[in-house]
C-alpha atoms as a printed R data frame, in Angstrom:
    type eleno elety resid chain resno      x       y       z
1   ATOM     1    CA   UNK     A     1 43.644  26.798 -25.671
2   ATOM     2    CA   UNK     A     2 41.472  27.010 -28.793
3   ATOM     3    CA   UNK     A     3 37.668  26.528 -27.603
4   ATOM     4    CA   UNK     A     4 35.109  25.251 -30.038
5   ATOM     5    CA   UNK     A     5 31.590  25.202 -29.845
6   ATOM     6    CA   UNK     A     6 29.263  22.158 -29.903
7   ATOM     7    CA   UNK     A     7 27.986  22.497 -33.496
8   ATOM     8    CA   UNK     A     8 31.560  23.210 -34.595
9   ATOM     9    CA   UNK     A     9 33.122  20.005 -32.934
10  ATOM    10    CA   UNK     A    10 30.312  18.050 -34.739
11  ATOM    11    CA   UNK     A    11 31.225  19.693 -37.921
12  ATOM    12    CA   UNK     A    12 34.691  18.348 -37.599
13  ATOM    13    CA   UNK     A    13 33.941  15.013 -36.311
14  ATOM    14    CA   UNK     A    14 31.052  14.514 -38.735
15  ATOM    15    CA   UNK     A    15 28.816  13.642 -36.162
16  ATOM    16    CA   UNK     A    16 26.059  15.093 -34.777
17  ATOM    17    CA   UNK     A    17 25.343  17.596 -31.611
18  ATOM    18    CA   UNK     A    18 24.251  14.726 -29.450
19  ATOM    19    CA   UNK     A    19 27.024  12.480 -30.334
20  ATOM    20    CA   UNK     A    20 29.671  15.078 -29.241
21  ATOM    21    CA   UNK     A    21 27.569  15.929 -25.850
22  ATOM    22    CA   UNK     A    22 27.735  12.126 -24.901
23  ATOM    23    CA   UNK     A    23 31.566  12.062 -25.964
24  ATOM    24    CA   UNK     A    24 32.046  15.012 -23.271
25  ATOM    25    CA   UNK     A    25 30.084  13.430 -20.625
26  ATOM    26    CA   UNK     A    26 32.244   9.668 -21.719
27  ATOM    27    CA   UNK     A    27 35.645  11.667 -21.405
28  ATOM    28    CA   UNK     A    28 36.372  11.196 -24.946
29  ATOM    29    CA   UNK     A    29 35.997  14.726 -25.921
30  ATOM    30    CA   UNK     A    30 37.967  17.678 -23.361
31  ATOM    31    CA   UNK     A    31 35.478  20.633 -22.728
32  ATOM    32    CA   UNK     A    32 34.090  22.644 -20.197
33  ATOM    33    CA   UNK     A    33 30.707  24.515 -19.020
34  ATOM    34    CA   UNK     A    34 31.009  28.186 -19.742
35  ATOM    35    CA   UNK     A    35 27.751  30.074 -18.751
36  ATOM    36    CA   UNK     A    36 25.675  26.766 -18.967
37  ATOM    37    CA   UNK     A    37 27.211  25.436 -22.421
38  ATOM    38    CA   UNK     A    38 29.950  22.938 -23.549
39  ATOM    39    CA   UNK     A    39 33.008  24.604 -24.913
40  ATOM    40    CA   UNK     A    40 34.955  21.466 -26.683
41  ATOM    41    CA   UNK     A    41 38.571  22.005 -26.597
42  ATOM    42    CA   UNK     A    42 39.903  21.860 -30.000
43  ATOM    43    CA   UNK     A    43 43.037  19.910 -29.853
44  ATOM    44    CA   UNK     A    44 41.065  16.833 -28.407
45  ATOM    45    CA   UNK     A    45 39.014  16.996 -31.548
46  ATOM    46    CA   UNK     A    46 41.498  17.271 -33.908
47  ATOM    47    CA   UNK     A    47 43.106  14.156 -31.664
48  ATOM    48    CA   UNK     A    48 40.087  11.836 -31.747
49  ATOM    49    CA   UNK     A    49 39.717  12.542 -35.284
50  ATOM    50    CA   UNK     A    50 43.499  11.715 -36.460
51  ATOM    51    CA   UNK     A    51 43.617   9.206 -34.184
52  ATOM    52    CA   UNK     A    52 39.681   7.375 -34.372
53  ATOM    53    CA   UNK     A    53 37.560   6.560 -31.423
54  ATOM    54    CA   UNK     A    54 40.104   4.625 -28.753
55  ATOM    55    CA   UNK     A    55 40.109   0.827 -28.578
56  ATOM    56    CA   UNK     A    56 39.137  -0.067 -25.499
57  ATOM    57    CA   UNK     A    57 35.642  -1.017 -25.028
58  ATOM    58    CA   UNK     A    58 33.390  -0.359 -22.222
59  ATOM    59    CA   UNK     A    59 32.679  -3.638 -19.974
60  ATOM    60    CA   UNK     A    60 28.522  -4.893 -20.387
61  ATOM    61    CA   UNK     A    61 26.520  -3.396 -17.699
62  ATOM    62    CA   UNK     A    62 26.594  -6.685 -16.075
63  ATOM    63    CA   UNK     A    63 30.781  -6.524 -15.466
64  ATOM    64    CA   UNK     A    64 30.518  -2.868 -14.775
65  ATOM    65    CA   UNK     A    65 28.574  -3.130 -12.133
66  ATOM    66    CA   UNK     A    66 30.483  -6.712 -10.911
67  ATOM    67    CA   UNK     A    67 33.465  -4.170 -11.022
68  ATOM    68    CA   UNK     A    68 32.007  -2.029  -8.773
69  ATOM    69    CA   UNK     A    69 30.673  -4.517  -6.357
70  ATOM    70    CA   UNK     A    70 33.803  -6.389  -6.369
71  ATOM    71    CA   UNK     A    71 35.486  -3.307  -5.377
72  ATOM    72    CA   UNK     A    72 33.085  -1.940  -2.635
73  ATOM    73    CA   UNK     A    73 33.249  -6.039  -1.045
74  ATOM    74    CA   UNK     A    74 29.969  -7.101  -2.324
75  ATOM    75    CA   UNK     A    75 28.895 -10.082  -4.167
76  ATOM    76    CA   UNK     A    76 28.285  -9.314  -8.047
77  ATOM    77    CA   UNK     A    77 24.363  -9.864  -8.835
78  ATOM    78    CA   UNK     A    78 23.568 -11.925 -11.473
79  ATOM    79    CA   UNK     A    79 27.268 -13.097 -12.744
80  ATOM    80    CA   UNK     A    80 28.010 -16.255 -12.774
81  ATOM    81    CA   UNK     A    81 31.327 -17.896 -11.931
82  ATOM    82    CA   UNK     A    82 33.565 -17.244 -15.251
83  ATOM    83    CA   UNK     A    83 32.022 -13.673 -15.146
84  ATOM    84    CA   UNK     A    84 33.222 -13.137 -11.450
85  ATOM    85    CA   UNK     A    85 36.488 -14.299 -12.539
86  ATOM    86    CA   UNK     A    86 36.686 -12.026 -15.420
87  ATOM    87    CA   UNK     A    87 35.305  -9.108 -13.093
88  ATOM    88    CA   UNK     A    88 38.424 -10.229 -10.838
89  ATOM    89    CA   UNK     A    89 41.067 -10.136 -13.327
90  ATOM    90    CA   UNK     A    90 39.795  -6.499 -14.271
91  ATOM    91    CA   UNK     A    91 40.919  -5.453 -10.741
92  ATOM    92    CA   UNK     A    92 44.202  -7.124 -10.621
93  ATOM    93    CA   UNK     A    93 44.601  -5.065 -13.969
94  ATOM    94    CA   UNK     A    94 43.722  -2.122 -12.007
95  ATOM    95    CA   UNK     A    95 46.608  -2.914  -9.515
96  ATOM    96    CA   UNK     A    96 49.379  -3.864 -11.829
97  ATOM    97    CA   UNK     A    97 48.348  -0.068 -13.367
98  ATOM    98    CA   UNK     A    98 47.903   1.855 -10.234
99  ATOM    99    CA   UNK     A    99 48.366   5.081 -11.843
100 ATOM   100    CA   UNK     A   100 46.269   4.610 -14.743
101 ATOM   101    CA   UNK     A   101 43.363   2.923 -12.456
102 ATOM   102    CA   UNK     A   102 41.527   6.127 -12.703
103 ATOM   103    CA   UNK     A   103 41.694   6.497 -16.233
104 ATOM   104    CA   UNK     A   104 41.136   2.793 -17.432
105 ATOM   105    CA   UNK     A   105 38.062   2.976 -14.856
106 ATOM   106    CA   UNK     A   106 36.013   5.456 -16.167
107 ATOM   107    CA   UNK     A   107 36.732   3.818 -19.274
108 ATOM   108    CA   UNK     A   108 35.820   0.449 -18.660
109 ATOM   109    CA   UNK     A   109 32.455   1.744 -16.842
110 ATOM   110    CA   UNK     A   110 31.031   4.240 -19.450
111 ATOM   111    CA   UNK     A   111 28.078   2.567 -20.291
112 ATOM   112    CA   UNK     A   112 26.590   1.041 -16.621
113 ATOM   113    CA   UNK     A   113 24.206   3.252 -16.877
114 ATOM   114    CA   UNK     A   114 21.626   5.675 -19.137
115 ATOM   115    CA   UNK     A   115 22.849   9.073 -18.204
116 ATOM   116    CA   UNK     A   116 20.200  12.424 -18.391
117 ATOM   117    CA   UNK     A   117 20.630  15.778 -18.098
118 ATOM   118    CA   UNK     A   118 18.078  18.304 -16.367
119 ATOM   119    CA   UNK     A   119 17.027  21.266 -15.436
120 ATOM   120    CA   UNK     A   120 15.183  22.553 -12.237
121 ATOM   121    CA   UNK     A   121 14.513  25.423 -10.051
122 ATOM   122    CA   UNK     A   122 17.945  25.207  -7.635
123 ATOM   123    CA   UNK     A   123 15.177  25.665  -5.166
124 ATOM   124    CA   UNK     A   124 13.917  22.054  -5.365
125 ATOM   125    CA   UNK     A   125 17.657  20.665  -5.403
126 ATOM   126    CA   UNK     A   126 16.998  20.062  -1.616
127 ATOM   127    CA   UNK     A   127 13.944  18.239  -1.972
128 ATOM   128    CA   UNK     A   128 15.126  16.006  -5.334
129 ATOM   129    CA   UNK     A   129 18.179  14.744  -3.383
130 ATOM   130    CA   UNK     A   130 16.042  13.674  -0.494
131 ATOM   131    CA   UNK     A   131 13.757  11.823  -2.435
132 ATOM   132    CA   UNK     A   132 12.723   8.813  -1.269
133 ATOM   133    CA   UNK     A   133 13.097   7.146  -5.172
134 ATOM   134    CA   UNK     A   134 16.817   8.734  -5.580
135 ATOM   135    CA   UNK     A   135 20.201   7.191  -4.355
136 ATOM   136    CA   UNK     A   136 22.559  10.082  -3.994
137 ATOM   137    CA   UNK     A   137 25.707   9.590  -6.032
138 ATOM   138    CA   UNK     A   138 28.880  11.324  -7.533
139 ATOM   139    CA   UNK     A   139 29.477  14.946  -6.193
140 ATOM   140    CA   UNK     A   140 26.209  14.195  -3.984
141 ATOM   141    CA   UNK     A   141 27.866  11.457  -1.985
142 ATOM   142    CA   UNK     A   142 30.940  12.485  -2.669
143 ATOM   143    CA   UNK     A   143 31.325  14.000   1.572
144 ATOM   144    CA   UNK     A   144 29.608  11.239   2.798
145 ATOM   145    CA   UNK     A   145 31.883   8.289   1.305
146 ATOM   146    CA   UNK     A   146 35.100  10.404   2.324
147 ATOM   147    CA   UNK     A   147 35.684  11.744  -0.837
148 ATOM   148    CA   UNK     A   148 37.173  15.186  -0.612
149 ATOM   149    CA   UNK     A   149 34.375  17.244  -2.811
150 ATOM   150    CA   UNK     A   150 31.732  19.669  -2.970
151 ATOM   151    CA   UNK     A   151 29.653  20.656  -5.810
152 ATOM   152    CA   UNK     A   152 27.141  23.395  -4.761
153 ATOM   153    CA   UNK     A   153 24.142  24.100  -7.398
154 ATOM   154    CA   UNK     A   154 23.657  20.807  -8.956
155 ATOM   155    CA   UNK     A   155 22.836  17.509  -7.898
156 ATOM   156    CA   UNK     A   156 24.140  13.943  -9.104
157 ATOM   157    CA   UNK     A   157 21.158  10.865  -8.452
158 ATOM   158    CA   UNK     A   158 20.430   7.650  -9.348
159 ATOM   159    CA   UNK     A   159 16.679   6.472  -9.911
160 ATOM   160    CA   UNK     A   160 15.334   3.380 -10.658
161 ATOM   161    CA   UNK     A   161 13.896   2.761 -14.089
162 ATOM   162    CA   UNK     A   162 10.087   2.353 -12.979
163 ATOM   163    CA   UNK     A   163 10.526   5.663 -10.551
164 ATOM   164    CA   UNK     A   164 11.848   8.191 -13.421
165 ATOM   165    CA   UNK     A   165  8.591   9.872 -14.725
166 ATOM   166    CA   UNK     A   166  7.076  10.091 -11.651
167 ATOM   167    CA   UNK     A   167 10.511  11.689 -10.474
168 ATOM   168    CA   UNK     A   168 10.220  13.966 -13.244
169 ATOM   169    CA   UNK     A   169  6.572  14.681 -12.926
170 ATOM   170    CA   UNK     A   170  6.662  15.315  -9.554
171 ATOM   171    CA   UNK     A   171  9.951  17.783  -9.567
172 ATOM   172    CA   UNK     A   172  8.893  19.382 -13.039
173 ATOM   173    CA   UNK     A   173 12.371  17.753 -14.121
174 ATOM   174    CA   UNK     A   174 13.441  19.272 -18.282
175 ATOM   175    CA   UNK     A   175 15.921  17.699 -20.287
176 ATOM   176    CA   UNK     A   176 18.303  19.703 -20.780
177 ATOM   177    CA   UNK     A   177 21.741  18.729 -22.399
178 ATOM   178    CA   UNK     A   178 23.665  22.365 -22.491
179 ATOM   179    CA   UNK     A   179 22.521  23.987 -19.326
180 ATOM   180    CA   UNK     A   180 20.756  21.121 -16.868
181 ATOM   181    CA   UNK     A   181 21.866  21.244 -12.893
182 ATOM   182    CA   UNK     A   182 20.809  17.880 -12.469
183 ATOM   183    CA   UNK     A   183 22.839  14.489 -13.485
184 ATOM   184    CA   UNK     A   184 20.223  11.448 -13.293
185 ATOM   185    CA   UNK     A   185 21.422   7.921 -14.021
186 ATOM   186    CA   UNK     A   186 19.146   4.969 -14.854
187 ATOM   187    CA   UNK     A   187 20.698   1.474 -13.537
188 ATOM   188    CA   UNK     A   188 19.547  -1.202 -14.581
189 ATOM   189    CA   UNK     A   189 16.572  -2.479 -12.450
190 ATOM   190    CA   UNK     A   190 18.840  -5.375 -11.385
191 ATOM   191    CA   UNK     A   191 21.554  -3.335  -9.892
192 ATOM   192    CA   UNK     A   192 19.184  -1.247  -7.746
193 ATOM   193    CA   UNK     A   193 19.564  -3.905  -4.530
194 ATOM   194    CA   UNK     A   194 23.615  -2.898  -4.938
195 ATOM   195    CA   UNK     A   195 23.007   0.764  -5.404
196 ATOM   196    CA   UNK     A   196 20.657   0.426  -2.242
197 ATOM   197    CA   UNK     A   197 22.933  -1.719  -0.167
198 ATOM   198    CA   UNK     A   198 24.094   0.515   2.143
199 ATOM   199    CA   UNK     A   199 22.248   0.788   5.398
200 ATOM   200    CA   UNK     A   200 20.104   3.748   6.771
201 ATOM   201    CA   UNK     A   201 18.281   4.891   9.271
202 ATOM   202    CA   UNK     A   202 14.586   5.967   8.550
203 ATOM   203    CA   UNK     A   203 14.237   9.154   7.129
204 ATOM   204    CA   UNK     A   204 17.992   9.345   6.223
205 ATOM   205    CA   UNK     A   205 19.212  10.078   2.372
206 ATOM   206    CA   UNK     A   206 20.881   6.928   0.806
207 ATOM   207    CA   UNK     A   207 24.095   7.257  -1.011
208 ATOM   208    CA   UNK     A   208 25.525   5.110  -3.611
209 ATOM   209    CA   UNK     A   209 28.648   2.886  -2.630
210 ATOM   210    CA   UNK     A   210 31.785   4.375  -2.359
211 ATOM   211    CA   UNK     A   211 33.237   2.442  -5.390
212 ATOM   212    CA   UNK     A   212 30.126   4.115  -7.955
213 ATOM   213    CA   UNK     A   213 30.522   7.601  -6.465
214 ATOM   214    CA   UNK     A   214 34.282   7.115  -7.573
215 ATOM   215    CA   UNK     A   215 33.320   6.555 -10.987
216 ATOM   216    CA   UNK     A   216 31.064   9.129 -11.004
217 ATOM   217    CA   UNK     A   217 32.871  12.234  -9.780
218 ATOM   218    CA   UNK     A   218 35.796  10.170 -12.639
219 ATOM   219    CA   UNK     A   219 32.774  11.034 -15.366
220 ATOM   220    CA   UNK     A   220 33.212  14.936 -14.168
221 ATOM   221    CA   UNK     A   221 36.474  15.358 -15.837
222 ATOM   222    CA   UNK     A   222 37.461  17.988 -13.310
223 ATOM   223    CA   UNK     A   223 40.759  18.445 -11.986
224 ATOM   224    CA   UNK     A   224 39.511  18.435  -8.089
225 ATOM   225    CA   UNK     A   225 36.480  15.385  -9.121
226 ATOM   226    CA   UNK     A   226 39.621  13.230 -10.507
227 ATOM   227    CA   UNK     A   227 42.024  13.600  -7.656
228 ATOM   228    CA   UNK     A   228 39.011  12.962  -5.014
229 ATOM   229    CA   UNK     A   229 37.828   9.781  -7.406
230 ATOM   230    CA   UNK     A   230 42.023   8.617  -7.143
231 ATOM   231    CA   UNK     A   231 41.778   8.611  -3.321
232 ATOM   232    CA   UNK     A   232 38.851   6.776  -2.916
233 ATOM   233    CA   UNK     A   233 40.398   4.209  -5.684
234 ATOM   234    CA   UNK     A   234 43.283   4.056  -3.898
235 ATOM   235    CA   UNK     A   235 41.209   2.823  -0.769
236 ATOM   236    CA   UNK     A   236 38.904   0.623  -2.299
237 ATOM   237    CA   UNK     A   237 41.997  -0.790  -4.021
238 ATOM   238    CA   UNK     A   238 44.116  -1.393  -1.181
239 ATOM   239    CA   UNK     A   239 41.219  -3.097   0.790
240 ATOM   240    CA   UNK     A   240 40.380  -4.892  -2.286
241 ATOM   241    CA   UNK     A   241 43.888  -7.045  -2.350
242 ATOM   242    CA   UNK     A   242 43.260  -7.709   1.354
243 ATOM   243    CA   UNK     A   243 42.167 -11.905   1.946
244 ATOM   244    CA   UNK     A   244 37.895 -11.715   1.586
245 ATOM   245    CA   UNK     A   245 35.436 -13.914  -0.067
246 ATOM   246    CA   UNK     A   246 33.930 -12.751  -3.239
């Protein structure tokens, strides 16, 4: 498989080097991390550029995160009726395309939330997932919701929008796109009561819902985060179609 760099997929695309980073982490673009940098694999350049960007939009953060309440058995925040019906008919889609699910998810759910990438001393990875601002998700949770997963040497967090510089100040976070060990996603501030939902003892690390660490480890694009993201869809699916209020 032909292996292009960053600057050389950008080249082709006629985009810049930021652009093609965010397609990689969106699933648009097929790469992987060799020695701390994106290798773009070339045929799924030369693809997106015969073929355009895909169709499909992304849902508004609002219906991604209804989604992904819906599908843990929560109440959506903030939609009203005609949105919760619309966030409904998404997962009946879901259903009547089992095998896709995972696919069309990740899709659907690109943009719920700002996603950075940085770098710390693997020695403080401890200490940043047990932060009391931080809600563990993707290959972080991943154990804990019964996802079948484990990602040593970086961690995958969400922090709430007033809490991320004094994360980063207090963990000497750095941006860093090609080489960070640390995923951080910004919810909206909205969303956090969701993200925070589950309960915990005092002292204990919170983990996202099972339904967002799905769509998480789905953002990984790797063969072992996919197949544990499809059996916690399959789960959340099957309980999903099972009598409840919503």
């Amino acid at each position: 498989m032909e292996l292009l760099s960053v600057k050389q997929a950008a080249a082709l695309l006629g985009v810049d080097d930021s652009r093609v980073r965010q397609l990689l982490h969106d699933g648009k673009l097929q790469g992987q991390r060799v020695g701390g940098r994106w290798l773009v694999s070339g045929d799924s350049v030369r693809d997106r550029k015969d073929r355009g960007p895909r169709s499909r939009r992304p849902l508004s953060v609002r219906n991604a995160w209804g989604v992904l309440a819906v599908l843990d058995g929560n109440r959506p925040v903030g939609l009203s009726d005609a949105e919760r019906s619309r966030v409904k008919m998404r997962l009946r889609n879901l259903l009547v395309h089992e095998r896709s699910a995972p696919a069309l998810l990740q899709e659907l759910l690109a943009a719920r939330a700002e996603l950075r990438s940085y770098r710390v001393h693997s020695g403080m990875l401890p200490a940043l997932i047990a932060a009391q601002e931080v809600v563990r998700g993707g290959a972080s949770a991943a154990a804990q919701v019964g996802a079948d997963y484990v990602a040593l040497g970086r961690a995958e967090i969400y922090v709430h929008p007033e809490k991320v510089d004094k994360l980063e100040a207090e963990f000497g976070l750095v941006r860093d796109e090609e080489r960070g060990n640390v995923l951080l996603r910004v919810p909206p501030a909205e969303m956090w009561s969701f993200l925070t939902s589950r309960p915990v003892t005092a002292g204990q690390v919170r983990d996202a819902p099972a339904s967002v660490v799905a769509a998480d480890l789905l953002d990984l694009h790797e063969g072992r985060a996919d197949t544990a993201a499809a059996g916690l869809l399959e789960v959340l699916l099957a309980r999903y179609v099972q009598p409840r209020r919503v």
